[in-house]
C-alpha positions as CSV (number, residue, x, y, z in Angstrom):
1,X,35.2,38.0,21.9
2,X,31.7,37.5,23.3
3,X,30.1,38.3,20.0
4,X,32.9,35.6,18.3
5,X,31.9,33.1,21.1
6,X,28.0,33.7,20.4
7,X,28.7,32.3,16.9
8,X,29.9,28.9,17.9
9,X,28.7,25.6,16.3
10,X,28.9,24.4,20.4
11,X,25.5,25.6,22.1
12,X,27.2,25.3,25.7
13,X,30.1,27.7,24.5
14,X,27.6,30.0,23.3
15,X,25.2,29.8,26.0
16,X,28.4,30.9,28.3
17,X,29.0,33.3,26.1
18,X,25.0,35.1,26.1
19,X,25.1,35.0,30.0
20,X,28.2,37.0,30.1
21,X,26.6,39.4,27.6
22,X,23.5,39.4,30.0
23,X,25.1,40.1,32.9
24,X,27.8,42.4,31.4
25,X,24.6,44.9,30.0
26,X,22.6,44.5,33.4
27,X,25.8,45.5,35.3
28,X,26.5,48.1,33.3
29,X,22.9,49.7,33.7
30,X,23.4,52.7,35.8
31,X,21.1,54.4,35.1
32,X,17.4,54.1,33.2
33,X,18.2,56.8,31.5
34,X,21.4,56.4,29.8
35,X,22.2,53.2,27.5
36,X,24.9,51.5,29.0
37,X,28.4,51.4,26.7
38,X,28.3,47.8,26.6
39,X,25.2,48.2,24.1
40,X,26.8,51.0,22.1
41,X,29.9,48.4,21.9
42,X,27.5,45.7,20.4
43,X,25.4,48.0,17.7
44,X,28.0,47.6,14.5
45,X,27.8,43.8,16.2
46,X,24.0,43.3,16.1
47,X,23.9,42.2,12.5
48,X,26.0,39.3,13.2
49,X,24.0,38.5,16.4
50,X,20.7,39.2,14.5
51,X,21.9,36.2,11.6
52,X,22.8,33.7,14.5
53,X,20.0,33.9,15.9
54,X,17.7,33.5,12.3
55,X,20.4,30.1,11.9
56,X,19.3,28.3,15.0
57,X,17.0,25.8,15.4
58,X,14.2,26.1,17.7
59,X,15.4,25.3,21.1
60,X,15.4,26.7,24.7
61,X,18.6,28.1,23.7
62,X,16.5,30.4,21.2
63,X,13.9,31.2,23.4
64,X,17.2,32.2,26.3
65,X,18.5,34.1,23.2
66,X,15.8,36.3,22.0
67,X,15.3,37.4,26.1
């Protein structure tokens, strides 16, 4: 849903929607040695992520994005 949100035409809704991602990957870091399962959830996901970010327009958002 995350991903979904990311997509939207509204930069507020999708700025929600990176921080969760954020903090949803940092919280799920256990350990530096293991990749958390929320990135193994978004790899068939990242060429979606990869185009929205290629689509915006340069912005904070976009520099927040590729962070």
């Amino acid at each position: 849903m995350l991903v979904e949100r990311l997509q939207d035409s509204n930069l507020e809704i999708s700025r929600i929607a990176l921080t969760n991602l954020v903090d949803e990957v940092r919280s799920a870091t256990t350990s530096v040695t293991s990749v958390p399962k929320s990135l193994k959830f978004l790899k068939p996901h990242y060429p979606a992520i990869k185009s929205n970010f290629n689509n915006l327009p340069d912005s904070d958002f976009k520099v927040f994005f590729s962070i």
